[in-house]
Biotite code that builds the C-alpha atoms (Angstrom):
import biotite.structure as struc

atoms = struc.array([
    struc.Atom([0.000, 0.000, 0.000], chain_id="A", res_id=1, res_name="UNK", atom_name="CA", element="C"),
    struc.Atom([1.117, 3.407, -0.954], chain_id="A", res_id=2, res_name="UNK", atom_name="CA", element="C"),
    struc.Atom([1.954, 5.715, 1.900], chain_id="A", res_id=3, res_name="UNK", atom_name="CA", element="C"),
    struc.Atom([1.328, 9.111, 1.308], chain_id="A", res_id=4, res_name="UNK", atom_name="CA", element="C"),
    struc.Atom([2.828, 12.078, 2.860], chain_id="A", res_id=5, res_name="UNK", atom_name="CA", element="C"),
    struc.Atom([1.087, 14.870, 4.282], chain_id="A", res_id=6, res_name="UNK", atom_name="CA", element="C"),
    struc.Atom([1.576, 17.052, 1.525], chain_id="A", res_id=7, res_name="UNK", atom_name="CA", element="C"),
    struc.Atom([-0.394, 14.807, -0.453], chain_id="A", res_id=8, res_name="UNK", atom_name="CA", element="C"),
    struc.Atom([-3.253, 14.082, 1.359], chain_id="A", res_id=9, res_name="UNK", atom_name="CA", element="C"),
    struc.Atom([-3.672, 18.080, 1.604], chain_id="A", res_id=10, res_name="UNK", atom_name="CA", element="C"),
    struc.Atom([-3.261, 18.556, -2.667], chain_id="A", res_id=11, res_name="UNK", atom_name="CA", element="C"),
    struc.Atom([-6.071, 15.902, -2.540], chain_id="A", res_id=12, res_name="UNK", atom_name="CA", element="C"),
    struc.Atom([-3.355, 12.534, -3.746], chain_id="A", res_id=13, res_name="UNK", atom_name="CA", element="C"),
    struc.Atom([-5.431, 9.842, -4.397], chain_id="A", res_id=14, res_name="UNK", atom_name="CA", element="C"),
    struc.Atom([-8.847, 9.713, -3.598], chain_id="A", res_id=15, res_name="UNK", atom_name="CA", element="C"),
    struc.Atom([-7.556, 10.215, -0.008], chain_id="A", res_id=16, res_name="UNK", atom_name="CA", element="C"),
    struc.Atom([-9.489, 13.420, 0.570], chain_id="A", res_id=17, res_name="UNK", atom_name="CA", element="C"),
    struc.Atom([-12.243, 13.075, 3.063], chain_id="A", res_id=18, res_name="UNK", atom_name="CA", element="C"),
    struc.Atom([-15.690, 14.903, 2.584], chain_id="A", res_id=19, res_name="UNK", atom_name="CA", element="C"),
    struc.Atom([-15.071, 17.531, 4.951], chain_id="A", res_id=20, res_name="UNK", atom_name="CA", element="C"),
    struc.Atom([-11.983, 18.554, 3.566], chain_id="A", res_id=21, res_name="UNK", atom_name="CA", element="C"),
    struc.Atom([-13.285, 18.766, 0.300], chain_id="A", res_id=22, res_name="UNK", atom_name="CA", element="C"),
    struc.Atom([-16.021, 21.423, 1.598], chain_id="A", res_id=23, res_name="UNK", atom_name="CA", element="C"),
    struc.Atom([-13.221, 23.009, 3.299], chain_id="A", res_id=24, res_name="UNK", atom_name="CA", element="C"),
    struc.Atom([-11.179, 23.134, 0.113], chain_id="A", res_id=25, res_name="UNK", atom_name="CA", element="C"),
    struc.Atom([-14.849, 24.303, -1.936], chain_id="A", res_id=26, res_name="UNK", atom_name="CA", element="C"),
    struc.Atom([-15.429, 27.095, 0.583], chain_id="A", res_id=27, res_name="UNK", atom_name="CA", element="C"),
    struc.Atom([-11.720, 28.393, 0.636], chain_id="A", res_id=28, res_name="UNK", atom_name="CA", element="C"),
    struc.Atom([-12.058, 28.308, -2.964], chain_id="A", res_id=29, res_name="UNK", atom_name="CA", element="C"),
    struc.Atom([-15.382, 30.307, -2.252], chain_id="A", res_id=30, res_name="UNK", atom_name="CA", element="C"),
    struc.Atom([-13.819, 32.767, -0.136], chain_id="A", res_id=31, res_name="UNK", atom_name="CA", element="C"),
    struc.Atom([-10.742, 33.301, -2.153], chain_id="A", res_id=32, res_name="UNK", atom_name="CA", element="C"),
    struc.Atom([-12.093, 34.207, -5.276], chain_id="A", res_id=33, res_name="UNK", atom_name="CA", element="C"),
    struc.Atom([-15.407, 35.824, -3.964], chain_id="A", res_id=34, res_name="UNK", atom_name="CA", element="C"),
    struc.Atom([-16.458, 38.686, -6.318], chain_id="A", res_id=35, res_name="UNK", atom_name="CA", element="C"),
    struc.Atom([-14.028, 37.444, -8.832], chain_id="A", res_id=36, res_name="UNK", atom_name="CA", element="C"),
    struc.Atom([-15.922, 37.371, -12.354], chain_id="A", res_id=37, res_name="UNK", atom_name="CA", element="C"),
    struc.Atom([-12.665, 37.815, -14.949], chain_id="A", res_id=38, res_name="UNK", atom_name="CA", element="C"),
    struc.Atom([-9.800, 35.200, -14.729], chain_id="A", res_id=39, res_name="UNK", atom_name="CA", element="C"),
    struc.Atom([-7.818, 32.908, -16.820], chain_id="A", res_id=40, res_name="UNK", atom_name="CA", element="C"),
    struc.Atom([-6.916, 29.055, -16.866], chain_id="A", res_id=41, res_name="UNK", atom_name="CA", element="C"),
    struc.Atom([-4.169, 27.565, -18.191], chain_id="A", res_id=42, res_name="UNK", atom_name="CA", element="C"),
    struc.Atom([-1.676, 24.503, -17.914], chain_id="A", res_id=43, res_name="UNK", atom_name="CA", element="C"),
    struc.Atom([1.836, 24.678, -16.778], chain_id="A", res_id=44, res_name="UNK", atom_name="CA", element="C"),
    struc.Atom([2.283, 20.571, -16.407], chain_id="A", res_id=45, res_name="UNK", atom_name="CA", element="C"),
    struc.Atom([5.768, 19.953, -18.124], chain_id="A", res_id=46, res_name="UNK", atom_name="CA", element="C"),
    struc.Atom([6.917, 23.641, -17.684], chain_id="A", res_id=47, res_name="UNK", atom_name="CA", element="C"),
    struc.Atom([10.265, 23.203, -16.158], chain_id="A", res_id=48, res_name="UNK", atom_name="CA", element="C"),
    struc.Atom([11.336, 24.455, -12.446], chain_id="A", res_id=49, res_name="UNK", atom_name="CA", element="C"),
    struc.Atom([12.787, 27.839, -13.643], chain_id="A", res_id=50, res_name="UNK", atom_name="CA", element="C"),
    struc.Atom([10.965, 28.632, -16.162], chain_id="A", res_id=51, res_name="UNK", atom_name="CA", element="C"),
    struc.Atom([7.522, 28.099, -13.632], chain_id="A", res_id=52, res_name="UNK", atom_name="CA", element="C"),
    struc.Atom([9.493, 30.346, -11.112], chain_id="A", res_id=53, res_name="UNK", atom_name="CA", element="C"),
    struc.Atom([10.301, 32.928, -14.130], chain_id="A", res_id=54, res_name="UNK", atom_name="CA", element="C"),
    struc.Atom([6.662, 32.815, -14.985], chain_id="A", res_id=55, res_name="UNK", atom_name="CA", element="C"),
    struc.Atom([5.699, 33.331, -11.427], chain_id="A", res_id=56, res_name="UNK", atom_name="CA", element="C"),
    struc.Atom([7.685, 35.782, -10.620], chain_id="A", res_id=57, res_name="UNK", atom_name="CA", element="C"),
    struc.Atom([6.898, 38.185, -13.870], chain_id="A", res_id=58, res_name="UNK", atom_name="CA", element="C"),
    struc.Atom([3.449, 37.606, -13.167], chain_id="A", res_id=59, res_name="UNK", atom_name="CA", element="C"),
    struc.Atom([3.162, 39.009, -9.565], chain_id="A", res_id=60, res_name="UNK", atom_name="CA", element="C"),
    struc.Atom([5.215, 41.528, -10.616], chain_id="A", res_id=61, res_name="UNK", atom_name="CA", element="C"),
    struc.Atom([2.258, 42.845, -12.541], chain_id="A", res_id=62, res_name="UNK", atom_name="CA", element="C"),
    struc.Atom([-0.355, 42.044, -9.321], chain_id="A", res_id=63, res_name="UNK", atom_name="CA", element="C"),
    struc.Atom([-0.865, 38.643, -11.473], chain_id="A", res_id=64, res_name="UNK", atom_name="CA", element="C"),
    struc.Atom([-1.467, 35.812, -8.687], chain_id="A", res_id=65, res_name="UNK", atom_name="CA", element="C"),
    struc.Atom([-1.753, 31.919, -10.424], chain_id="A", res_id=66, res_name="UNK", atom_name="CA", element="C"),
    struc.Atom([-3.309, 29.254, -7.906], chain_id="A", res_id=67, res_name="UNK", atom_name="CA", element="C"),
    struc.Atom([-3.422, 26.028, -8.598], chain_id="A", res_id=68, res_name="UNK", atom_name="CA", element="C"),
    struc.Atom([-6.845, 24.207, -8.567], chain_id="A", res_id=69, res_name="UNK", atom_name="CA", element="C"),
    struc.Atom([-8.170, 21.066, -7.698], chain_id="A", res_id=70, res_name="UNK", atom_name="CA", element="C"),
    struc.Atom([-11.416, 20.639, -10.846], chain_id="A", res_id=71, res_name="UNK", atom_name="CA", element="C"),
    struc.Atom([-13.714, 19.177, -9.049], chain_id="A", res_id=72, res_name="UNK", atom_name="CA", element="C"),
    struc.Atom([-13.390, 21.128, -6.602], chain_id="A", res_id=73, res_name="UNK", atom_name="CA", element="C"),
    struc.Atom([-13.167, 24.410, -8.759], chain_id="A", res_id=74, res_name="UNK", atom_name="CA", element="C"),
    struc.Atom([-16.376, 23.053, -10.675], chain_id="A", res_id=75, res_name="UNK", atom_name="CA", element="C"),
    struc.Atom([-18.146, 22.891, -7.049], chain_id="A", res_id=76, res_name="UNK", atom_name="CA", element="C"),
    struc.Atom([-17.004, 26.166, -6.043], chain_id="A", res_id=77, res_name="UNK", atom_name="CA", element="C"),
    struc.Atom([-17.689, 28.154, -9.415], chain_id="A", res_id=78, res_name="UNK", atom_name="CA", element="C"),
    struc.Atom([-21.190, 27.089, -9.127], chain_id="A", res_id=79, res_name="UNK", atom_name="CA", element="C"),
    struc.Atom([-23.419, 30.308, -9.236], chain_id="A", res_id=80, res_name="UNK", atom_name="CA", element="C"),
    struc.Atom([-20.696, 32.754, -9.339], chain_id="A", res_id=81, res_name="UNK", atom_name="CA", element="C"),
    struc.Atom([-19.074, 34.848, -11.771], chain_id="A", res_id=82, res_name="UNK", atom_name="CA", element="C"),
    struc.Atom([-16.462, 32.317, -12.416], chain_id="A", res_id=83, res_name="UNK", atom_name="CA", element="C"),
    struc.Atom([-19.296, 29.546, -13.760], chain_id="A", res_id=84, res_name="UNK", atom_name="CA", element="C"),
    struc.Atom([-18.521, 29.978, -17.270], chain_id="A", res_id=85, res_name="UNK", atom_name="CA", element="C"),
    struc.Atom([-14.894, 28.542, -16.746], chain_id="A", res_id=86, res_name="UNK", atom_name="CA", element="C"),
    struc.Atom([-16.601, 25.475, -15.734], chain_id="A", res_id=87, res_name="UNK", atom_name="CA", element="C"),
    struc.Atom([-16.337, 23.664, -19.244], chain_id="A", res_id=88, res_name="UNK", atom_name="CA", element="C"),
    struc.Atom([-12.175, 24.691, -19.420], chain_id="A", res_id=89, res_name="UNK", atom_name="CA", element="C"),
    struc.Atom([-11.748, 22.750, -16.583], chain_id="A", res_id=90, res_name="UNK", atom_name="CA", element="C"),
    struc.Atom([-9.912, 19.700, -17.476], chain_id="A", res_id=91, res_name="UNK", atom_name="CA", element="C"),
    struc.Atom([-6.587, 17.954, -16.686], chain_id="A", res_id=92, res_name="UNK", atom_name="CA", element="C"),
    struc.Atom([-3.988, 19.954, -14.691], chain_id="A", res_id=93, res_name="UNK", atom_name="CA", element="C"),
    struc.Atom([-5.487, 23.778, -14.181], chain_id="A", res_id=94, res_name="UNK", atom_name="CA", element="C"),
    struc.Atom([-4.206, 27.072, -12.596], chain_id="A", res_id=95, res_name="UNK", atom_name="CA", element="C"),
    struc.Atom([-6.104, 30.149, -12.037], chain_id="A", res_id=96, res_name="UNK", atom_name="CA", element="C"),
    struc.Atom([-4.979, 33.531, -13.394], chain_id="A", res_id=97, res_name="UNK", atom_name="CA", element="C"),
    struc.Atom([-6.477, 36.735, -12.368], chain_id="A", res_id=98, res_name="UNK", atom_name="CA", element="C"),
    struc.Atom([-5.735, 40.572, -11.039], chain_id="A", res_id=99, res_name="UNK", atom_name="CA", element="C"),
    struc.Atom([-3.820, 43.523, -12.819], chain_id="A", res_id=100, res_name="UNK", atom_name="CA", element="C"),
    struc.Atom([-5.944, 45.993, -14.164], chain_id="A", res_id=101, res_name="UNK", atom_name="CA", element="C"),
    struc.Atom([-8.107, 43.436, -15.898], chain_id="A", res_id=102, res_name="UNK", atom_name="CA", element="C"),
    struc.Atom([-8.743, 39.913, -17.605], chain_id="A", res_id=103, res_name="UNK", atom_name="CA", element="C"),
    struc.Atom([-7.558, 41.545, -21.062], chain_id="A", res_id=104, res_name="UNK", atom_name="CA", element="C"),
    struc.Atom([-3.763, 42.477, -19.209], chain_id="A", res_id=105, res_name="UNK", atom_name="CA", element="C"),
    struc.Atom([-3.756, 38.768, -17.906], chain_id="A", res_id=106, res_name="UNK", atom_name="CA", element="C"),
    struc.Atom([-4.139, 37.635, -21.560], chain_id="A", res_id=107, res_name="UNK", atom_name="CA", element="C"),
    struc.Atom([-1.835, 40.035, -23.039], chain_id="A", res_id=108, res_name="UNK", atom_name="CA", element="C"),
    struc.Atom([0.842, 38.755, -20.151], chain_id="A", res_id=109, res_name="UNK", atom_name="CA", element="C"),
    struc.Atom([-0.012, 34.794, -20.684], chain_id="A", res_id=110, res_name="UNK", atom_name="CA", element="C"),
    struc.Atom([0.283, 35.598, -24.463], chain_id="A", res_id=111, res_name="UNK", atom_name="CA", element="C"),
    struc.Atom([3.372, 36.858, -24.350], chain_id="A", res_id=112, res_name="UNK", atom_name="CA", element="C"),
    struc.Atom([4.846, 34.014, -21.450], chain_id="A", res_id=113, res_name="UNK", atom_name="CA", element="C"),
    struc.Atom([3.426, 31.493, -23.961], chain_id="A", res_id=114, res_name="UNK", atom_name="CA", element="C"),
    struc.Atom([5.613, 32.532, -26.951], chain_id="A", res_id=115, res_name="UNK", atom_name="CA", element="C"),
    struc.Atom([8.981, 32.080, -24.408], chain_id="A", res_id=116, res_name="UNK", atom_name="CA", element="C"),
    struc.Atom([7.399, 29.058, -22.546], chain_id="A", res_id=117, res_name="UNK", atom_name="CA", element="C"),
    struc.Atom([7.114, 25.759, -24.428], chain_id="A", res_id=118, res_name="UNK", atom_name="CA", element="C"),
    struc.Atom([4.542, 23.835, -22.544], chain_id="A", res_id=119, res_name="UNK", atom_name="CA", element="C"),
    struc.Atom([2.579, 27.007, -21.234], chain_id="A", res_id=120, res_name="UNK", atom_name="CA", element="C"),
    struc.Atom([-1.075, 25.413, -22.297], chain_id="A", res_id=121, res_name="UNK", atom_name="CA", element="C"),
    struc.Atom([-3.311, 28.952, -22.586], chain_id="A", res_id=122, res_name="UNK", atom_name="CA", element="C"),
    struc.Atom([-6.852, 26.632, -21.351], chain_id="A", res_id=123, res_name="UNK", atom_name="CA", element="C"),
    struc.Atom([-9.495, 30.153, -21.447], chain_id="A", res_id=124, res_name="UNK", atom_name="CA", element="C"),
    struc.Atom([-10.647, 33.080, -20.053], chain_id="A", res_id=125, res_name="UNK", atom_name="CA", element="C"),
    struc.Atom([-14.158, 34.108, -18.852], chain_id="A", res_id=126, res_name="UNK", atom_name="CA", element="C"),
    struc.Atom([-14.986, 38.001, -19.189], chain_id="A", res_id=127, res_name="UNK", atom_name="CA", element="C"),
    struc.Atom([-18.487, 39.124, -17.918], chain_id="A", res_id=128, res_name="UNK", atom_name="CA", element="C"),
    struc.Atom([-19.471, 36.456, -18.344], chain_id="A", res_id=129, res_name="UNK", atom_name="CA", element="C"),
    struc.Atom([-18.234, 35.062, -22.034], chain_id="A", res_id=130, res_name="UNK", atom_name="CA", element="C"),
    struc.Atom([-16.009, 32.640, -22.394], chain_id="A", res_id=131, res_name="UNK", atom_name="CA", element="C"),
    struc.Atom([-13.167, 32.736, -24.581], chain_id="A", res_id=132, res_name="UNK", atom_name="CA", element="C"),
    struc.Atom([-12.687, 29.121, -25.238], chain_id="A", res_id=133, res_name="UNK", atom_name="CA", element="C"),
    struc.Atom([-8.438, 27.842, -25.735], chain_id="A", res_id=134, res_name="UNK", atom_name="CA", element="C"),
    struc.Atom([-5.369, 29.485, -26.894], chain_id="A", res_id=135, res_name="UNK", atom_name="CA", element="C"),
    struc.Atom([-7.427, 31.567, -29.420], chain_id="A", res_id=136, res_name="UNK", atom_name="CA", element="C"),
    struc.Atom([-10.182, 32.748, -27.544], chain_id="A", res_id=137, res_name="UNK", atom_name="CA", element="C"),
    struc.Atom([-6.987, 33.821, -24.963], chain_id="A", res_id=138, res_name="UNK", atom_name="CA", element="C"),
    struc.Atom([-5.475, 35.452, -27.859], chain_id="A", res_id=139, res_name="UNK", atom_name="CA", element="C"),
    struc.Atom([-8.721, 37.267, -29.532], chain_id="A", res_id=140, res_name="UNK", atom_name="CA", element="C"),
    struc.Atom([-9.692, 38.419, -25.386], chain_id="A", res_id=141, res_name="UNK", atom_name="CA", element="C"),
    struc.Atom([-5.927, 39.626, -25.253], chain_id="A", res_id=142, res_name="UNK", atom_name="CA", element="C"),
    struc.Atom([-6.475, 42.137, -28.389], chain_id="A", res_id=143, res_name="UNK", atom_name="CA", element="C"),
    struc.Atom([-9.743, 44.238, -26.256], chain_id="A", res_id=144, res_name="UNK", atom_name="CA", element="C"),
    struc.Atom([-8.798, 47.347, -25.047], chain_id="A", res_id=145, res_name="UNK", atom_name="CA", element="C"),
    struc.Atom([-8.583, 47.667, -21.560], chain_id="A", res_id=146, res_name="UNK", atom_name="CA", element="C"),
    struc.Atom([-11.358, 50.137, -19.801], chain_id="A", res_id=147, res_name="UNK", atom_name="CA", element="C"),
    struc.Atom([-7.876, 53.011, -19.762], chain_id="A", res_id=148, res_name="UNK", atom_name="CA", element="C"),
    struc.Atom([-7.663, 52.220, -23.427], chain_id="A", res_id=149, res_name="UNK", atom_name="CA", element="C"),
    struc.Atom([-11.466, 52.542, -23.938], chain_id="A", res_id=150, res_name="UNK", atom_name="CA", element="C"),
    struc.Atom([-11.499, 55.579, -22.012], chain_id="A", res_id=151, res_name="UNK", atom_name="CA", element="C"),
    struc.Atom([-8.626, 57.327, -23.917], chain_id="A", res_id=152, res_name="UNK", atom_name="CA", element="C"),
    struc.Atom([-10.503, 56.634, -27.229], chain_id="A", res_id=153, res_name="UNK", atom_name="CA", element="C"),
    struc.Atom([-13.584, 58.125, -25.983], chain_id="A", res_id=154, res_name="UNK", atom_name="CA", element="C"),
    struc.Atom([-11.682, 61.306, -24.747], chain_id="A", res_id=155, res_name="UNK", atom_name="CA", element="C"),
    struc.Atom([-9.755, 61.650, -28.413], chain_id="A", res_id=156, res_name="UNK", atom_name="CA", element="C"),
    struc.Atom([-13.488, 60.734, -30.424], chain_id="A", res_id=157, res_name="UNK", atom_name="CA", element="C"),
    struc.Atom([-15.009, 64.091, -28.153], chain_id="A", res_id=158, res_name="UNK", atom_name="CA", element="C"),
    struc.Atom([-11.969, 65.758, -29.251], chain_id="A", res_id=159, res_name="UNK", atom_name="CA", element="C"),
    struc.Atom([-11.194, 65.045, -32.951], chain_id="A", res_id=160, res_name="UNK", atom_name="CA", element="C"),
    struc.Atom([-13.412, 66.543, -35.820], chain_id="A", res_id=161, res_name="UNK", atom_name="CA", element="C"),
    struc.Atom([-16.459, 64.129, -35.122], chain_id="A", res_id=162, res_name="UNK", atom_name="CA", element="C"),
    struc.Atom([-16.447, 66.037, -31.971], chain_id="A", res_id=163, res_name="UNK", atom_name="CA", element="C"),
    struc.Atom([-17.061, 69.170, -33.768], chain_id="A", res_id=164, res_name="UNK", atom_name="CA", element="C"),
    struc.Atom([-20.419, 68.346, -33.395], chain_id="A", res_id=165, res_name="UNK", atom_name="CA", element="C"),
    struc.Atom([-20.114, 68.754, -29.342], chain_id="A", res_id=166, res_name="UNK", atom_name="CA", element="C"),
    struc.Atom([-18.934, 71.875, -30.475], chain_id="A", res_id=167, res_name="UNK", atom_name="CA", element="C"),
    struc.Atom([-21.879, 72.802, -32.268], chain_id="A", res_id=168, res_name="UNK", atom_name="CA", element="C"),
    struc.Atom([-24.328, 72.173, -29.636], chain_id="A", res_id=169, res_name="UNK", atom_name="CA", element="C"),
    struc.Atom([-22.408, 73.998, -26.841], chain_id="A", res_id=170, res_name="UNK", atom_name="CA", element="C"),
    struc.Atom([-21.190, 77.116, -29.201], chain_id="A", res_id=171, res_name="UNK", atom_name="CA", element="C"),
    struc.Atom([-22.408, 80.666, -27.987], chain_id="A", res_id=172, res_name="UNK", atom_name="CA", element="C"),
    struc.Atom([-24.839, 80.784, -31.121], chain_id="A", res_id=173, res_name="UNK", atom_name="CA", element="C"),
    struc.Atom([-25.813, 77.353, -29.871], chain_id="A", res_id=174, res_name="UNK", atom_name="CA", element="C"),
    struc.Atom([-26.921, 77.146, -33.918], chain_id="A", res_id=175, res_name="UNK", atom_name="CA", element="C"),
    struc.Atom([-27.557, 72.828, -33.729], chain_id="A", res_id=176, res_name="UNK", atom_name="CA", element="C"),
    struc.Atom([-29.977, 73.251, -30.618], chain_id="A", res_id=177, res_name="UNK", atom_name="CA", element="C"),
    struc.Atom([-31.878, 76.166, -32.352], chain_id="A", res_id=178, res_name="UNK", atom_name="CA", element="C"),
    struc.Atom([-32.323, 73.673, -34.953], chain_id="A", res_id=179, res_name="UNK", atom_name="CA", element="C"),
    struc.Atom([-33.275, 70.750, -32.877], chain_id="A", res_id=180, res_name="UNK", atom_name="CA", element="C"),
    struc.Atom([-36.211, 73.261, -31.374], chain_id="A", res_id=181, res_name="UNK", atom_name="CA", element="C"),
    struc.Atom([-37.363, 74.526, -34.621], chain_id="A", res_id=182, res_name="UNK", atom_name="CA", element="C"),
    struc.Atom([-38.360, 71.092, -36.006], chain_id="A", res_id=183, res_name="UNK", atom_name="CA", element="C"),
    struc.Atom([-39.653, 70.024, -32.582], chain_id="A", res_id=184, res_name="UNK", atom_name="CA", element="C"),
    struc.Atom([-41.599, 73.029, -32.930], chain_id="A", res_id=185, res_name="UNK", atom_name="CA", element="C"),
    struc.Atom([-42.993, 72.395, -36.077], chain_id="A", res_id=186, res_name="UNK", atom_name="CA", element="C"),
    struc.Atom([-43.839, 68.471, -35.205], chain_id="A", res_id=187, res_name="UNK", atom_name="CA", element="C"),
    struc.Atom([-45.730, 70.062, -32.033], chain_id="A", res_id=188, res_name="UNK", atom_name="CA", element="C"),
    struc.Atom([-48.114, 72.325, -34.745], chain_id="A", res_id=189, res_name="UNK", atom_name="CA", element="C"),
    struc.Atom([-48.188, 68.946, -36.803], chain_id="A", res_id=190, res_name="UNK", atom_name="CA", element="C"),
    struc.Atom([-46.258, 71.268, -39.735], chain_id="A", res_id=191, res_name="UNK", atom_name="CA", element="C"),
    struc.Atom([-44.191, 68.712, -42.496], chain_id="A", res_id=192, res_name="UNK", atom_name="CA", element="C"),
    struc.Atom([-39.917, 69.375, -42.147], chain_id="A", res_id=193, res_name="UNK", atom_name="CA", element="C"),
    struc.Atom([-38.426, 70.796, -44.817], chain_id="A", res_id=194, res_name="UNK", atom_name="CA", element="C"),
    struc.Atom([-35.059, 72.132, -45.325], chain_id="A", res_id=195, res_name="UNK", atom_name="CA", element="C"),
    struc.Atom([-34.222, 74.005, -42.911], chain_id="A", res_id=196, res_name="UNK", atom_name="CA", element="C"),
    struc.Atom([-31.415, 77.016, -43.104], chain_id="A", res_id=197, res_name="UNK", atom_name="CA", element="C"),
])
């Protein structure tokens, strides 16, 4: 009979794992990604020692934490939350990726770690919601902008020529709203549009 060490019997070796530790292990899981609704899953099986520390290491440098999971457990857990979409990704050996400023950083990191990483497995990513199923649902998630980038391209939109028509509305002569009133106007006294100067 195999004899197992401690170490396993807490990873779950074997079927060794007793009920209540498993709904120990479900509601840590619970409680440690509570909230959570944008992550990533991938496989690092076969990644070698310093390459997994490399990895690691870059990644919390960017507020990027990776935690191992146990699926079953994971599935259990996931159940009604935000994370319930990653549900169907989970298969085989699994981490969890999630923080920085968003899911879409997490993919552009992973992306990247995958191209100097040989057996870096990019599994999915869930975003409100939507999942982005294998390495190029990871990849198409890692081209969004993030909300910064979003923002910034509102900001420039308001401020290029299309937002000339901003302009319009909020120019002294205020010459677009005068417009606006004088066919609301005319729609009140059930008068047709025409051109208007």
């Amino acid at each position: 009979m195999r004899h197992l060490r401690d170490d396993d019997a807490l990873r779950g070796g074997g079927d060794v794992m007793s009920k209540p530790m498993k709904e120990m292990m479900v509601r840590e899981y619970r409680s440690r990604f509570e909230g959570l609704s944008q992550a990533l899953l991938l496989d690092i099986r076969g990644i070698e020692a310093n390459e997994n520390n490399a990895l690691r290491l870059g990644l919390h440098a960017k507020d990027i934490r990776v935690t191992v999971l146990r699926n079953t457990l994971a599935r259990d857990a996931f159940g009604g939350t935000g994370l319930e979409g990653l549900v169907p990704a989970l298969d085989g050996p699994t981490a969890l990726c999630y923080g920085g400023e968003s899911v879409v950083d997490v993919a552009r990191e992973l992306v990247d770690w995958a191209k100097k990483v040989e057996h870096l497995e990019l599994k999915g990513a869930i975003l409100d919601g939507e999942l982005f199923e294998g390495e190029e649902g990871v990849k198409r998630l890692s081209t969004f902008p993030t909300r910064e980038e979003a923002q910034a391209k509102v900001v420039q939109l308001v401020l290029s020529p299309a937002g000339n028509l901003v302009g319009a509305a909020l120019s002294p002569g205020k010459k677009l709203m005068g417009i606006v009133k004088e066919i609301q106007s005319r729609l009140e006294d059930g008068k047709t549009i025409e051109k208007t100067a």
